[in-house]
SEZATOR-646910 format. One line per 8 residues: number of its first residue (from 1); their letters; for each residue x, y, z negated of N, C-alpha, C. Coordinates in steps of 0.001 Angstrom, whole numbers, plus 500000, padded with zeros to 6 digits. Each point is the difference from the previous one (the first is absolute). Layout:
SEZATOR-646910
NUM	a	X:Y:Z:X:Y:Z:X:Y:Z  ...
END
This chain:
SEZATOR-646910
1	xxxxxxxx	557582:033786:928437:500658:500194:501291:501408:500561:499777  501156:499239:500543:501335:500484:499988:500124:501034:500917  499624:501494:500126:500155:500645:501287:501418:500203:500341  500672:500108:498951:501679:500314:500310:500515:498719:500730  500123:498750:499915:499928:498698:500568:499418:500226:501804  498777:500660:500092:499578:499866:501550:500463:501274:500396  500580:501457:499460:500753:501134:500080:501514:499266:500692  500176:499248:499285:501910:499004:500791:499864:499623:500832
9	xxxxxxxx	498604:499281:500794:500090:498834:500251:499818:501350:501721  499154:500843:500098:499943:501111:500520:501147:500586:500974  500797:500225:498698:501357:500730:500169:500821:499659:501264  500519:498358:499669:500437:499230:501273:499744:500438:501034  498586:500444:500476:499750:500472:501452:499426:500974:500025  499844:500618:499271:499618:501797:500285:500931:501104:499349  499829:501159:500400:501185:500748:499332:498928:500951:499026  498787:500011:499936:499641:500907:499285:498543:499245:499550
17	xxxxxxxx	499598:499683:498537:499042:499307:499013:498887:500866:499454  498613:500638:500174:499823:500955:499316:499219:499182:498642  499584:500590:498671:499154:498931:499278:499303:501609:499721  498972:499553:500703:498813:501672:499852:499808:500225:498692  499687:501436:500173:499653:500857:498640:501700:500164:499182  500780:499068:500152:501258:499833:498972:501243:500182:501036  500502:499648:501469:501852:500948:500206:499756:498323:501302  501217:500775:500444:500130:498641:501318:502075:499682:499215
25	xxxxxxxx	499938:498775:500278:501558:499545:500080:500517:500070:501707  501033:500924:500190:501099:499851:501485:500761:499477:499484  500915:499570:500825:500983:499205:500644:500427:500746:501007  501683:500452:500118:500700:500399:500717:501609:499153:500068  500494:499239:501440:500844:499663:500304:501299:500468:499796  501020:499401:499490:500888:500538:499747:501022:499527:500454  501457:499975:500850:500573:499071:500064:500847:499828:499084  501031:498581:500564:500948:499323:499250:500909:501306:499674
33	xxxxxxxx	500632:499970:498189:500636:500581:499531:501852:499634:499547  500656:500523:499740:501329:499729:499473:500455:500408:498398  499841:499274:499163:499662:500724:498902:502068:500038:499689  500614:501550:500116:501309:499796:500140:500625:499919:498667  499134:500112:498880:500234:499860:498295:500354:498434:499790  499100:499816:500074:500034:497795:499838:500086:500024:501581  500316:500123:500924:500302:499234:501144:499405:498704:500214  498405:500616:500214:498876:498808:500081:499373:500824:501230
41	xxxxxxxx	499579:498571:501202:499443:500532:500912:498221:499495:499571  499254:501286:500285:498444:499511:499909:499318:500207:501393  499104:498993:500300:499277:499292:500955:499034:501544:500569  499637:500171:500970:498675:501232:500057:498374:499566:499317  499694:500884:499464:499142:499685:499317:498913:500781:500057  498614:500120:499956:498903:500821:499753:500534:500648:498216  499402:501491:500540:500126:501198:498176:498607:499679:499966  499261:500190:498644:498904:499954:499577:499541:501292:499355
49	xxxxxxxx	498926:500559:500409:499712:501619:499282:498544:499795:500039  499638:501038:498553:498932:500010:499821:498921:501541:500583  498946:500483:500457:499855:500893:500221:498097:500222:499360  500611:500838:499200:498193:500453:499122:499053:500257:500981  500220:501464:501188:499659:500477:500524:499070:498775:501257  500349:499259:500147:499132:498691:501080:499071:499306:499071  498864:500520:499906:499144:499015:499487:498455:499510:500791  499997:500448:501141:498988:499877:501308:499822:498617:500219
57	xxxxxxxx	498846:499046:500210:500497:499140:500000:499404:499517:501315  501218:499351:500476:500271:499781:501157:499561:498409:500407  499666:499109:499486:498806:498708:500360:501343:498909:500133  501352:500197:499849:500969:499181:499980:500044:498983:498989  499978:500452:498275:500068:499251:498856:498300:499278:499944  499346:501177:500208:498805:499222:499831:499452:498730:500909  500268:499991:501171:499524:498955:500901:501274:498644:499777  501248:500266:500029:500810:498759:499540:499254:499514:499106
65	xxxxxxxx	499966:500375:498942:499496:499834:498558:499033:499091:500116  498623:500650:500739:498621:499210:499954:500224:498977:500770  501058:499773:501066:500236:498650:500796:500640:499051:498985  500925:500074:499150:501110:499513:499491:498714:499060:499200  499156:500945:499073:499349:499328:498892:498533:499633:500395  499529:500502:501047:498669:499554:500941:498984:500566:499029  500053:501473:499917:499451:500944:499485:499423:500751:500842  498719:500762:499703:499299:501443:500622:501312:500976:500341
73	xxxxxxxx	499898:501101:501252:500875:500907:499652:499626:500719:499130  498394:500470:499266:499806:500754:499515:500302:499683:498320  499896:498533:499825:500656:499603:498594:501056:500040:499956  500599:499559:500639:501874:500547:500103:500432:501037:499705  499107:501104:500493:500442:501628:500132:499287:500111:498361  499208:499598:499748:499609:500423:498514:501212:499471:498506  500687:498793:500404:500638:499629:499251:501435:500676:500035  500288:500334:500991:501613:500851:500460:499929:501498:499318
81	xxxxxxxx	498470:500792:500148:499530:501067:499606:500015:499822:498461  499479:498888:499389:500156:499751:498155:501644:500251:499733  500323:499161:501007:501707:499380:499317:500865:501915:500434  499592:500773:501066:500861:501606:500383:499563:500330:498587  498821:500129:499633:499519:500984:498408:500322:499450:499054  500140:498843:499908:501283:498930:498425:500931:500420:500155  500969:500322:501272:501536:500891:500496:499721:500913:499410  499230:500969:500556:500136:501437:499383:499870:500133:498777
89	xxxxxxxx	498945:498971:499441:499780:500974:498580:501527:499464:499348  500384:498785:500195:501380:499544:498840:501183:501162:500229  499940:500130:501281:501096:501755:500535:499741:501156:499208  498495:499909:500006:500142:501350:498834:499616:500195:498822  500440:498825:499705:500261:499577:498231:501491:499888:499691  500760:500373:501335:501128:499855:499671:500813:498951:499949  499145:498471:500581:500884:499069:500134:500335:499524:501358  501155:499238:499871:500657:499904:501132:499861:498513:500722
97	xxxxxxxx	499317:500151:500835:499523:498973:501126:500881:499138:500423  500320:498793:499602:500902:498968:500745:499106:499167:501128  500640:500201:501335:499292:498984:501056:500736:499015:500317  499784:498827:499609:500792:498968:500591:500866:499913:501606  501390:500270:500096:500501:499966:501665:500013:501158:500454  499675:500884:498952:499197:501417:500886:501020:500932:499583  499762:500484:498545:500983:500740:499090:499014:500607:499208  500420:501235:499268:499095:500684:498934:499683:501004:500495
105	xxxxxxxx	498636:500845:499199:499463:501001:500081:500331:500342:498490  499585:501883:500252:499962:500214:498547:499411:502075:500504  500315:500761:498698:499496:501643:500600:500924:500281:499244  500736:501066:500505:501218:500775:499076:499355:501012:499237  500840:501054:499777:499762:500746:499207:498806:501337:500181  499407:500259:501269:499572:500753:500487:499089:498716:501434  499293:498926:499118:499066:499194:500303:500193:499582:501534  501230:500358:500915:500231:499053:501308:500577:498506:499698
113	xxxxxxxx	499049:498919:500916:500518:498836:500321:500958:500021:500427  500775:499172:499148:501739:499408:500448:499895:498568:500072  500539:499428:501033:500469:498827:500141:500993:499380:500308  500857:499124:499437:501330:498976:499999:499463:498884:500855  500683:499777:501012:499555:498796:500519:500876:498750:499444  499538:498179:500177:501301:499217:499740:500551:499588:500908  501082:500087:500161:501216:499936:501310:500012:498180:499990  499223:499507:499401:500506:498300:500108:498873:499758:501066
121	xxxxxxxx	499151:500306:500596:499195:499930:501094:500087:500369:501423  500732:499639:500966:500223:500046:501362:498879:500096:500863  498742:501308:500112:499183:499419:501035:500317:499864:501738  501394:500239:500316:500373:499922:501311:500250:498600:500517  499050:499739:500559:499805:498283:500354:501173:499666:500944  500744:501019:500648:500976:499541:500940:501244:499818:499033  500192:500451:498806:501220:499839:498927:499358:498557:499509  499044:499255:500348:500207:498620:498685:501166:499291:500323
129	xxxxxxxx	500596:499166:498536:501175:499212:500386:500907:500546:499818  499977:501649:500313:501479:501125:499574:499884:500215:498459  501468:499989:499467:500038:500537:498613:501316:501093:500111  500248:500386:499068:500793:500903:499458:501825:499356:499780  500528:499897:500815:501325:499463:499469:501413:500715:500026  501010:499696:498728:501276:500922:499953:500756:499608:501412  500917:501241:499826:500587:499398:501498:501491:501073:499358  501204:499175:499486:501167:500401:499518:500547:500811:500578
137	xxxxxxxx	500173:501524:499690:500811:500942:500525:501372:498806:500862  500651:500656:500918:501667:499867:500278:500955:500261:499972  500791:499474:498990:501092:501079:499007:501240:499663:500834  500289:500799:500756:501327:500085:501092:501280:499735:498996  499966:500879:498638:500933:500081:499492:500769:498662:499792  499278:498404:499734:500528:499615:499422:500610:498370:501115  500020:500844:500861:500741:499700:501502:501380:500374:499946  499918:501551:500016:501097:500231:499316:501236:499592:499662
145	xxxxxxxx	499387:499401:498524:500581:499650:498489:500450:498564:500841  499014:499557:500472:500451:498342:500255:501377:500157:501452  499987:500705:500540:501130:500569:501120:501125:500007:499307  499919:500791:498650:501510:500603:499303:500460:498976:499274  498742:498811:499865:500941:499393:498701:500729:498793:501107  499168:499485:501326:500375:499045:501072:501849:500855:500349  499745:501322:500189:501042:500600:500306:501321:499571:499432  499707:500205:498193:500566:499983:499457:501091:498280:499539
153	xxxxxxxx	498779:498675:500827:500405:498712:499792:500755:499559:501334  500027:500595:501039:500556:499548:501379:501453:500152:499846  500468:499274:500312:501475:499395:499874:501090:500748:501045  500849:499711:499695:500640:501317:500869:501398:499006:499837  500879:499450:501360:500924:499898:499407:501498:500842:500743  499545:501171:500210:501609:500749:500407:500301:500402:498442  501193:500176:500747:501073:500717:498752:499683:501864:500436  500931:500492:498849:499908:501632:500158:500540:500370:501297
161	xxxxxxxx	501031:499069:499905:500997:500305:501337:498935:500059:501327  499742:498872:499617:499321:499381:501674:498518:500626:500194  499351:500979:498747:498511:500468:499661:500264:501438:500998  501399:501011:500091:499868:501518:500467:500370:498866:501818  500889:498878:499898:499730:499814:501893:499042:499927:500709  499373:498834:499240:498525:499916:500573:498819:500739:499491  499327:500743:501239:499243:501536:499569:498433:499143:500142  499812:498487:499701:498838:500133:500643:498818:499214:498312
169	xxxxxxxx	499901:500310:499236:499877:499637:498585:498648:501019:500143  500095:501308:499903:498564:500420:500412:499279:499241:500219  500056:499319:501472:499241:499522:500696:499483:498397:499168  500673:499580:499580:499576:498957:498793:499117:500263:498810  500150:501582:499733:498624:500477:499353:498720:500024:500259  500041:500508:501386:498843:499978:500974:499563:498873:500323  500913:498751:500606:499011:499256:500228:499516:498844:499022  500683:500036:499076:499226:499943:498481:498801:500351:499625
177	xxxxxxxx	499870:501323:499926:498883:500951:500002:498913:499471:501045  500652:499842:500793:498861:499852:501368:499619:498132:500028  500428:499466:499563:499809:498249:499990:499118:499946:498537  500363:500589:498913:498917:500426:499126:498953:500223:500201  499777:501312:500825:498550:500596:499903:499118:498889:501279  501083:499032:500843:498897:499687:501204:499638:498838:499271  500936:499048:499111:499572:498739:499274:498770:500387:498812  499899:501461:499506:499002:500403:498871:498884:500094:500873
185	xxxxxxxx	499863:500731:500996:498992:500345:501151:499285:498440:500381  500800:498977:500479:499452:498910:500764:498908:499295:498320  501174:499665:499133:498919:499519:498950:498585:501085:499467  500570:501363:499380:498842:501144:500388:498586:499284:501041  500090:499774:501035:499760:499863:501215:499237:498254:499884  500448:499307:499461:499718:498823:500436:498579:499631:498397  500851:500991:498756:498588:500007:499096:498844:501078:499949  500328:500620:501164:498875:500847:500495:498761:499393:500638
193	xxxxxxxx	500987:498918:500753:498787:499432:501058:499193:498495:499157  501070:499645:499168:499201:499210:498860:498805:500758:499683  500420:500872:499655:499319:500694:498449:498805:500865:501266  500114:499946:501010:498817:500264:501168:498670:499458:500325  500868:497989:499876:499239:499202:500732:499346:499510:499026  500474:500054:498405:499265:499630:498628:498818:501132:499763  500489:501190:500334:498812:500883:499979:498824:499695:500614  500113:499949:501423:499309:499656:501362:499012:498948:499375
201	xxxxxxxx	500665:498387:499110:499323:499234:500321:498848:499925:498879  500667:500762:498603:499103:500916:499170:499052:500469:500145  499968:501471:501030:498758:500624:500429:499081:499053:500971  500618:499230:500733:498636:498740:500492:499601:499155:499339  500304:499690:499077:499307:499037:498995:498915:500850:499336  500617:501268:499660:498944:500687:498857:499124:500608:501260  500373:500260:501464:498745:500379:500411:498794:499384:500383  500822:498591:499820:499030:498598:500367:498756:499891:498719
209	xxxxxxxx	500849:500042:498957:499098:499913:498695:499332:501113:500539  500284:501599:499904:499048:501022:499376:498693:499938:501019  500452:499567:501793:498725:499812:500565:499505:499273:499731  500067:498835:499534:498744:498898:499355:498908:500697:499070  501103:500343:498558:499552:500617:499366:499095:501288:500917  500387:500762:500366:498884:501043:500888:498615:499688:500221  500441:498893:501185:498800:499542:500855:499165:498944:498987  500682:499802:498348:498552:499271:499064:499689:501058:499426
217	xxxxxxxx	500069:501760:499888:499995:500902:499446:498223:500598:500285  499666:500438:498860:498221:500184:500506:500158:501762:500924  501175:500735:500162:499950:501001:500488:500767:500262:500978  500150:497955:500698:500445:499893:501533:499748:498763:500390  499610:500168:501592:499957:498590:500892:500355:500291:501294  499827:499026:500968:500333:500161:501077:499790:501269:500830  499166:500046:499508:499208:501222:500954:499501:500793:499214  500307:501696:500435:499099:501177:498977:498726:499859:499635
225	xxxxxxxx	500569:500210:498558:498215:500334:499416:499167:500794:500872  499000:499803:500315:498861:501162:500042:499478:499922:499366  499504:501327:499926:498647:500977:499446:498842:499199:499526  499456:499809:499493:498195:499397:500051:499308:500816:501150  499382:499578:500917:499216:500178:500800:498671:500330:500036  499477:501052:500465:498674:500329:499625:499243:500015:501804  498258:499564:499706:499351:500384:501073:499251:501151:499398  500622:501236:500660:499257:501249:499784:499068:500554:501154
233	xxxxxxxx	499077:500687:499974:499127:500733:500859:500335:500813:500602  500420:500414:501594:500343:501337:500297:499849:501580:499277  500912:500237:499162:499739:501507:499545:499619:500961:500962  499147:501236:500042:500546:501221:500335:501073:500896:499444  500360:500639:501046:501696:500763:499847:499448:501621:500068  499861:500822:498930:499668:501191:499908:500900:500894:500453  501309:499612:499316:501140:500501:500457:500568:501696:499199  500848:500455:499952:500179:500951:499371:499668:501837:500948
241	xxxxxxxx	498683:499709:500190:499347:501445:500748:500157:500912:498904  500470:501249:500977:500053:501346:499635:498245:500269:499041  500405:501163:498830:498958:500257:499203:499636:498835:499262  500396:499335:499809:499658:498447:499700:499991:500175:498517  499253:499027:498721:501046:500307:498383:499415:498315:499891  501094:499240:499543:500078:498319:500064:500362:499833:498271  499379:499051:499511:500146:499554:498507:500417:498339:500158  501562:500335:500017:500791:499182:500514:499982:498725:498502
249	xxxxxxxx	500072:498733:501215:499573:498595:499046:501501:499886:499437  500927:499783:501303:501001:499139:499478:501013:500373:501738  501037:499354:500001:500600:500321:501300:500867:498293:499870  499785:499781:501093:500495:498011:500101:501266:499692:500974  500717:499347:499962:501255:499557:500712:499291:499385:501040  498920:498994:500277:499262:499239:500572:498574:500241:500541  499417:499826:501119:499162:501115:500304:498688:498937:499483  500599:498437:499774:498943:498950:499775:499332:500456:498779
257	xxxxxxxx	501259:500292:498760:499723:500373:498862:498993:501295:500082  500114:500975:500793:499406:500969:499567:498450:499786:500929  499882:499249:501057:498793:499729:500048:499236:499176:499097  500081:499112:499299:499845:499515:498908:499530:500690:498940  501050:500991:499740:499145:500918:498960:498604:501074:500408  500171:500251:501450:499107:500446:500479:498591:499501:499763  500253:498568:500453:498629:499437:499505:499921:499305:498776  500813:500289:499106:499469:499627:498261:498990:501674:499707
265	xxxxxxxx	500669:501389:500654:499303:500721:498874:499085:500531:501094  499581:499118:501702:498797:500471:500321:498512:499078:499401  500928:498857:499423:499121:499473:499016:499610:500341:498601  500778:500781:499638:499943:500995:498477:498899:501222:500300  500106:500176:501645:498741:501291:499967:500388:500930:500468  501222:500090:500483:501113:501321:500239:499880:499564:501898  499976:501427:500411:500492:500192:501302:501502:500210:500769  500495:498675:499213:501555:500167:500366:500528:499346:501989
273	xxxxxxxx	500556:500491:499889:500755:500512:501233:501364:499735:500021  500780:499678:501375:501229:499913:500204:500506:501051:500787  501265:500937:499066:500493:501268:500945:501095:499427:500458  500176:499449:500558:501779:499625:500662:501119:499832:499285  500925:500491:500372:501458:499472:499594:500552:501788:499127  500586:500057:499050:500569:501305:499690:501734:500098:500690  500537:500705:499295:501526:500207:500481:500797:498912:499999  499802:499255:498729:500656:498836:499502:499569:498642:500819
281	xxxxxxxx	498720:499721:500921:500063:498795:500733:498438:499444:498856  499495:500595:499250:499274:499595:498904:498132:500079:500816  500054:498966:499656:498232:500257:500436:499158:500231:499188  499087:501409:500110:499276:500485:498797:498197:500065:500250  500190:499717:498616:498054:499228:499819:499715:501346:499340  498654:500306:500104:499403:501384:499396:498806:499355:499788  499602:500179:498543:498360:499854:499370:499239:500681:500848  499720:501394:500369:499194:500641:500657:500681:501184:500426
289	xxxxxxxx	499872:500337:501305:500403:501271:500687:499084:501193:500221  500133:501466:499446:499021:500995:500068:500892:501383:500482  498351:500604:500661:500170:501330:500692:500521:500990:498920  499448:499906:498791:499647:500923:498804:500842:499787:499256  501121:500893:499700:500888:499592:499108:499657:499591:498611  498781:501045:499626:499119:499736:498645:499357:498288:500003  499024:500175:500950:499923:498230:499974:501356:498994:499879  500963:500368:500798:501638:499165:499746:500422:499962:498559
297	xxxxxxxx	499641:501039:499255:500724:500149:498953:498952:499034:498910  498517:500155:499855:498858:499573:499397:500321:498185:500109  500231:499700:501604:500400:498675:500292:501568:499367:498993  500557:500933:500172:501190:499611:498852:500022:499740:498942  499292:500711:499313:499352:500355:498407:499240:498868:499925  499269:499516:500214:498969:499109:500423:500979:497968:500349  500876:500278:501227:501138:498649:499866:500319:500151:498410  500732:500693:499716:501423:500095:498600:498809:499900:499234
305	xxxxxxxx	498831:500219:499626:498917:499623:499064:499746:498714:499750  499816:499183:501068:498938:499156:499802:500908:498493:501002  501079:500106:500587:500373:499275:500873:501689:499947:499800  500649:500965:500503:501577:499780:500098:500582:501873:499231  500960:499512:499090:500664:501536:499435:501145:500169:501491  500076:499115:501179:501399:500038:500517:499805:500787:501173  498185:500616:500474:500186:500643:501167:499813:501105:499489  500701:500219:501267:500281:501888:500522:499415:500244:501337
313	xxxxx	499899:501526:499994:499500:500666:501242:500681:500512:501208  500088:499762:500791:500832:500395:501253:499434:500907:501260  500096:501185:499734:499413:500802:500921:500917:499965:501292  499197:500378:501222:500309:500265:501403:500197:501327:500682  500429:501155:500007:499767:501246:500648:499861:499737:501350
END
C-alpha cells in the first residue's frame, strides 16, 4: 500500500490528514508572494506541516482507503497501523523518512520530529495552471541616458548671435523630453498588452488541459467523493453525566464513523456507548461507562491489555 500516494491525493481537499498511532499532515494557505531578491512573483499556495502530537484517528484515511481498494475498514486500519510502526521504528534508528510529494521526516538531536516539506507540490486547487514567473524590475535610469544622448543629436540651427535673442531653446529640451517619454510609454504600452493577451491565452489552454487531466484523476470527478456508507442500528446516547468515569474508544469527525465503531466493539463484548460531541466538534465512543472509579480504572487496564494501548479515561465531576 502506497499510503503517502492516498496522504496527496487527501491533501487537495482537506486541510488536515491524520495516519493514527504516527502525526496528521496540515496544510495552511498562504498567499501570493513577491520574492524582491530575484523579482519572481509566486502563485498562493497551501504550506505543508507535520504534527506528532495528532495521532487519534479520525475514520478520514481509513474509510477513503477501504473505498479506493474495496477493502474491510477493519483491514485497512490494520495495514495503515503496520505501515505508522515501520515509520516509527526507521525514526528511531535514526533514519530519515523520504515521502514521496510530501517532504522528509527525521529526530534531531534531543529525539523531536522535524520535517522539510517539497515546495514542488501545490495542494491549492484554485492555483492550478499558476506558476512562478520573473517580472523585470524598471530601471528609470536608463530613460534618462536615452533623453541626454537624443538631447545631445537634435540639431539646432541659430547662431550665438541669434541663440541669447531667442529665449525659447529650453523649451526644445522639454518637449524633447516629453515626445520621448510619451513615444517610450505608447510602445511600453502596446507590448504590455501583447505580452497580456499571450499570457491570457496561455493560462486557458493550460487550464483546459489541467481540467481534463483532473476530472481523469482517481482523486476527482464531477461530484464529491463520499464517505462509504453504513446501515447502522440506532445507538444509545449516554452522554457525558456528572460522576460519570468513561474508557474512551476513540473521538470521530463523523458521527457515522463513530456509530460504527460502536457496534464493532458491542460485538467484541464491550458495553460501548456514544457520549456526544467534545469541545472540538468530535464525537466520542466509550468501551464502558462506570460509577466506580476503581471499576473505570480495572476497565482500562483490562482495554490497553487485551484490546487497544490508545484508550484513556475521562472522568466527569
Amino acid at each position: 500500500m502506497a499510503l503517502e500516494h492516498y496522504i496527496t491525493e487527501l491533501l487537495y481537499r482537506y486541510d488536515c490528514v491524520v495516519i493514527p498511532g504516527f502525526g496528521a499532515f496540515l496544510t495552511q494557505t498562504k498567499s501570493s508572494v513577491l520574492d524582491t531578491t530575484t523579482h519572481t512573483f509566486h502563485p498562493p499556495t497551501k504550506m505543508l506541516s507535520f504534527n506528532k502530537q495528532l495521532t487519534s484517528n479520525d475514520g478520514l484515511l481509513v474509510s477513503y482507503i477501504s473505498k479506493v481498494e474495496k477493502t474491510s475498514y477493519e483491514a485497512t486500519s490494520q495495514k495503515i497501523d503496520r505501515i505508522s510502526k515501520e515509520w516509527s521504528t526507521r525514526l528511531q534508528k535514526n533514519e530519515k523518512l523520504e515521502l514521496p510529494n510530501l517532504g522528509e521526516l527525521w529526530l534531531n538531536e534531543i529525539g523531536k520530529v522535524q520535517f522539510q516539506p517539497y515546495e514542488q507540490v501545490n495542494y491549492l486547487t484554485s492555483s492550478f495552471g499558476f506558476s512562478s514567473f520573473p517580472s523585470s524590475p524598471v530601471l528609470r535610469e536608463n530613460l534618462k541616458e536615452r533623453v541626454v544622448v537624443l538631447e545631445e543629436k537634435v540639431p539646432f540651427a541659430f547662431t550665438p548671435e541669434k541663440r541669447k535673442e531667442y529665449s525659447f531653446r529650453p523649451y526644445l529640451k522639454y518637449a524633447a523630453v516629453f515626445f520621448l517619454a510619451l513615444a517610450t510609454g505608447l510602445t511600453g504600452f502596446r507590448s504590455y498588452q501583447e505580452a497580456q493577451n499571450q499570457e491570457q491565452l496561455a493560462r486557458q489552454e493550460a487550464q483546459e488541459q489541467i481540467s481534463k487531466r483532473i476530472q481523469e484523476a482517481t482523486f476527482f470527478s464531477n461530484r464529491p467523493m463520499e464517505l462509504p456508507t453504513f446501515t447502522l442500528d440506532v445507538v444509545a446516547t449516554k452522554g457525558l453525566a456528572k460522576g460519570m468515569h468513561h474508557v474512551i474508544a476513540g473521538a470521530f469527525r463523523f458521527r457515522a464513523n463513530a456509530d460504527k465503531k460502536i457496534q464493532q466493539l458491542n460485538q467484541l463484548g464491550f458495553e460501548a456507548s456514544y457520549l456526544g460531541t467534545n469541545d472540538f466538534g468530535l464525537h466520542m465512543v466509550a468501551y464502558s461507562s462506570h460509577k466506580d472509579p476503581k471499576e473505570a480504572l480495572n476497565a482500562l487496564k483490562h482495554v490497553r491489555r487485551t484490546y487497544s494501548n490508545d484508550a484513556w479515561l475521562k472522568s466527569v465531576k
